[in-house]
N, C-alpha and C positions, 0 to 999 in steps of 0.2 A: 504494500500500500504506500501511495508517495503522496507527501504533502508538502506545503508550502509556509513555512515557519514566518508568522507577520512579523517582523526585525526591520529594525535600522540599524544594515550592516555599515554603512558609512560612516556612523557615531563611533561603533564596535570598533573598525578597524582601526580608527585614529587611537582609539585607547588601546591598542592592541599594537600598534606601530610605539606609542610612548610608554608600552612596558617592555619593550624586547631590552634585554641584559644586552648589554654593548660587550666587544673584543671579540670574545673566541667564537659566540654562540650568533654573532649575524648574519652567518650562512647554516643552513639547515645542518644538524648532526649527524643526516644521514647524507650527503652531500657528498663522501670521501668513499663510500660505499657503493652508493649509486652512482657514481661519476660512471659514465660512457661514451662514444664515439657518437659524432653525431649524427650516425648513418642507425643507430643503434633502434631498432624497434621493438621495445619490448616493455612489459608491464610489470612495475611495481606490486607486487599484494601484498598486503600483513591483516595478520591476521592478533587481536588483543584483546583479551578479558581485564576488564576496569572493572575489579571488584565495587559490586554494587553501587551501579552509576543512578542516580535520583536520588540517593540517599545520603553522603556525605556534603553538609554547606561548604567544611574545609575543602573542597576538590579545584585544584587548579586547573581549572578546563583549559586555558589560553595555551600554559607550556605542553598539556599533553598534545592539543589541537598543533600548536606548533615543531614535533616532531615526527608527527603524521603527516605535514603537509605535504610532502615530495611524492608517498607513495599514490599509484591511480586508484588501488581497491584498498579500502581500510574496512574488515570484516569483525562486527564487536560479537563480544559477549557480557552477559551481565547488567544488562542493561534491566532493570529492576521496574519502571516506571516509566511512561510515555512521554515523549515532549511535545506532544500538542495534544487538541483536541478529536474526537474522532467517535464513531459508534461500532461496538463489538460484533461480529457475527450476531448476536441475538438481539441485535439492535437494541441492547442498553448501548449509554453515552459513558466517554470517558474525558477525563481533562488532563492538560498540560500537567506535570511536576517541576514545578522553578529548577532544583537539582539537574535535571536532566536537558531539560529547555539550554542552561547557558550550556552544555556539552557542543551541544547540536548549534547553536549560534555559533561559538565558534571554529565549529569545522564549517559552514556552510560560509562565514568570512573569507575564508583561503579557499575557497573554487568549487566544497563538495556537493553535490549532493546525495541524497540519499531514501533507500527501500527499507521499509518498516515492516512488520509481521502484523499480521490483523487485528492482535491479538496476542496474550503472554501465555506460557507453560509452564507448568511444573510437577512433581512428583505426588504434590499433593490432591485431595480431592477436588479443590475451588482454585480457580485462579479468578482475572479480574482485578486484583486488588493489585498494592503498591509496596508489597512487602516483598523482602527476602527469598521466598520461597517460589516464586514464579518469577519468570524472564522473560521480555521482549525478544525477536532477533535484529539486528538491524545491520546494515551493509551502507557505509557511502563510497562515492566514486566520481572521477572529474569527467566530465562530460564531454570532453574531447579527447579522453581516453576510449572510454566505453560508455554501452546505454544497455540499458534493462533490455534481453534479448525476446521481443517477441515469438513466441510460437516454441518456446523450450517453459520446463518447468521453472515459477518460480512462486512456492508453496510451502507447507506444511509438509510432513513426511506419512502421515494418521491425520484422521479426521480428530478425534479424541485426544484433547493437548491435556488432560488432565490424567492422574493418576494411569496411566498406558500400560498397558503388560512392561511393551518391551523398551521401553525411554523414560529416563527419566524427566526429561524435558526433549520434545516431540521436535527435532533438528525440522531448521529451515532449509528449502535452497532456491538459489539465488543464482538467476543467471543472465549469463550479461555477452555483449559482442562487441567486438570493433569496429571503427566507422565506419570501416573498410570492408566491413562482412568477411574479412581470412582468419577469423582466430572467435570461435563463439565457446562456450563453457559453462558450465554450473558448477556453482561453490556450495557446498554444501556444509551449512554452521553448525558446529556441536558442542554442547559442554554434559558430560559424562559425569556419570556417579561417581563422587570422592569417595574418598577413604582407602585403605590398607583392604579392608572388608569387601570391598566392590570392585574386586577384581573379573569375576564372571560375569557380573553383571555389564559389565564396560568391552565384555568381551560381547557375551549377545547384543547390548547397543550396536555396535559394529556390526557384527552379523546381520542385526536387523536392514540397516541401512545399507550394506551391498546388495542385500536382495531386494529393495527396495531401487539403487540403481538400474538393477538386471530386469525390472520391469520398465525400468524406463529409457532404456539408450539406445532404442532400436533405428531413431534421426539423430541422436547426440551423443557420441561415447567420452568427452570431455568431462568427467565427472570426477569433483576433487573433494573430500572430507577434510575440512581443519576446523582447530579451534583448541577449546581446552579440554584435553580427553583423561585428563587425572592419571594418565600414564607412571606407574612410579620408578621403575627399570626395565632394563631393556629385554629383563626373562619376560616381562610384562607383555613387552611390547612384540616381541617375537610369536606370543602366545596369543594376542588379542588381533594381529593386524590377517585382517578378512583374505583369504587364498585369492592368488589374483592382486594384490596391493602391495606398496612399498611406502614407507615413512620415509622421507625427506628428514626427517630427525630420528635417521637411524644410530645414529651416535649418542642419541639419549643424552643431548646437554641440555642442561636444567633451565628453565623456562621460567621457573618462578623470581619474586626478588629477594626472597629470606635467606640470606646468607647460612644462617643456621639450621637451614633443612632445604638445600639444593634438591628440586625435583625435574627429571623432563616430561609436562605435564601438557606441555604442549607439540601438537604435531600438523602434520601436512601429509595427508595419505592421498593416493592416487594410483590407477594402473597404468602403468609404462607400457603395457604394450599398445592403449590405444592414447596416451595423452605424449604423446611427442613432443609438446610444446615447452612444459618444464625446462629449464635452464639449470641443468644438473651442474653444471663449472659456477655459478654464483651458488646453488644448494640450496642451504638453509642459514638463515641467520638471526641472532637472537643479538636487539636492542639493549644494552644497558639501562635500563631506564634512572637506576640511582645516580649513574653519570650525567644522563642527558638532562634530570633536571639539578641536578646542582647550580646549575648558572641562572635559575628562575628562581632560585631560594630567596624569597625577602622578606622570610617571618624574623623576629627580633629571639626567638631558641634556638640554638643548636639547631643543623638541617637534617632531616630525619634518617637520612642517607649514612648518615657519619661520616666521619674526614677519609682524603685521601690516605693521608697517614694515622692510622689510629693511635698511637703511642701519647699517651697522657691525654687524650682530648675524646667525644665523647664519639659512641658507635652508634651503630645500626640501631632503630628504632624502629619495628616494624610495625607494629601499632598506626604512630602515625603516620608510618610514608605510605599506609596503603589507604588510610584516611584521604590525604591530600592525593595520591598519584593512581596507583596498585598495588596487587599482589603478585601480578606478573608485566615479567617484560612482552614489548611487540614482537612478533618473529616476523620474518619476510619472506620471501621466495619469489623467482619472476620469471615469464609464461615469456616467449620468443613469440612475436607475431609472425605468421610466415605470408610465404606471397599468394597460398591457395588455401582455403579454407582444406582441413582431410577429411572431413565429413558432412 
């Protein structure tokens, strides 16, 4: 569902030009990364769960919005509560959450825009609501990168976003093409049961959603699963990834930003033998996020990140850097446009 956020982005950006941190940080932080030839056609994705976005006031939406800005597809999770208004499948209404609203303003300042889910899911019986326990999906993207692909899926995975046999929250997907009609695809968003305890359960999630694919690729075999899949090692992940698939985070580097419990919880699954497009020489790449915002630090505490050098001076705080930031870094990965569309 796409809507149109009423802003004065004008006003926005002027304040948004007179808070950028001067020096290091007035070229994007993914700039050095992304840097390419300029014959280079290809697309940026990341893929980031902003623990429970419409819920924290502390949330620095500007700095996170300004280190997304380079990529074309930014694919969230966590998104707790809606930033506009709208009415449900059952035509009850819902309204805007301020929380979430400045997220959305300030990515749509820098170029994006973006696809919304109908509607939130979750594990429990009721969704609707504005808590914790159910989630949004949402996707934004630059529109002269790509546009929402007509005539491919872009849905729900189950009719039934509540309590689901096989998902814990009912994965969206989202799919999108190039201007150029040679490169079309479906991203398909997941956040998977946690815990140490949920490991089959995040196995049949998976399960569910390949064959959920294999009903549907019979015009489009471009089909990519990312997101946060609670992945905790790589016995995990060897065990859980659907026959036919491979993880772009098959090295199991940790995704989260708790230094004190390194997890790879995040992944990018797809099958190589029909998605050719993958840029397997750039891979996978996980964002620092405690670096990237350090230079947007201007509370008057300690920055939640801790110092460079820790020795006498204070640490990691994860409490509140996931209050102001997250609990995980961005990952990226990036799709080669080629000159013929292969399917």
């Amino acid at each position: 569902m796409k809507k149109s956020l009423i802003i004065t982005l004008v006003c926005f950006l002027v304040i948004m030009v007179g808070s950028v941190p001067s020096g290091s940080i007035s070229a994007s932080p993914n700039a050095e990364l992304l840097a390419q030839e300029a014959a280079d056609t290809s697309l940026a994705i990341s893929s980031f769960n902003v623990q429970f976005l419409g819920q924290s006031t502390r949330r620095d939406n500007f700095a996170l919005a300004m280190i997304l800005r380079d990529f074309d597809i930014v694919v969230l999770q966590e998104l707790i509560a809606p930033p506009i208004e709208g009415t449900f499948p059952d035509n009850t209404q819902f309204k805007p959450d301020p929380e979430a609203v400045q997220f959305f303003i300030a990515m749509s300042a820098l170029g994006f825009e973006y696809e919304l889910s109908p509607e939130d899911t979750g594990t429990g019986s009721a969704n609707h609501n504005n808590g914790t326990a159910t989630e949004w999906w949402a996707v934004f993207y630059k529109p002269d990168s790509v546009g929402v692909a007509d005539g491919l899926p872009t849905e729900f995975l189950a009719e039934d976003r509540t309590d689901h046999e096989n998902y814990e929250r009912v994965p969206y997907a989202f799919a999108f093409r190039t201007p150029d009609s040679n490169l079309d695809f479906v991203l398909i968003s997941v956040h998977l049961m946690p815990g140490s305890g949920g490991k089959e359960r995040r196995k049949g999630e998976l399960a569910s959603i390949a064959d959920w694919v294999d009903e549907h690729d019979d015009e489009e075999r471009d089909y990519i699963i990312l997101g946060d899949m609670n992945i905790e090692d790589c016995e995990e992940l060897q065990d859980a990834t659907p026959p036919g698939y491979r993880s772009l985070n098959d090295e199991c580097e940790a995704t989260n930003t708790n230094v004190n419990g390194p997890k790879p919880y995040d992944h990018v699954m797809y099958r190589s033998t029909f998605t050719r497009e993958i840029d397997t020489k750039f891979d996978f790449r996980v964002y620092n996020l405690i670096e990237a915002m350090r230079p947007f630090w201007r509370g008057t505490d300690p920055y939640p990140g801790g110092s460079v050098n820790p020795i006498g001076l204070p640490l990691y705080d994860h409490n509140t850097f996931r209050a102001f930031y997250s609990d995980h870094n961005p990952v990226v990965f990036k799709m080669t446009v080629p000159a013929v569309d292969d399917d």
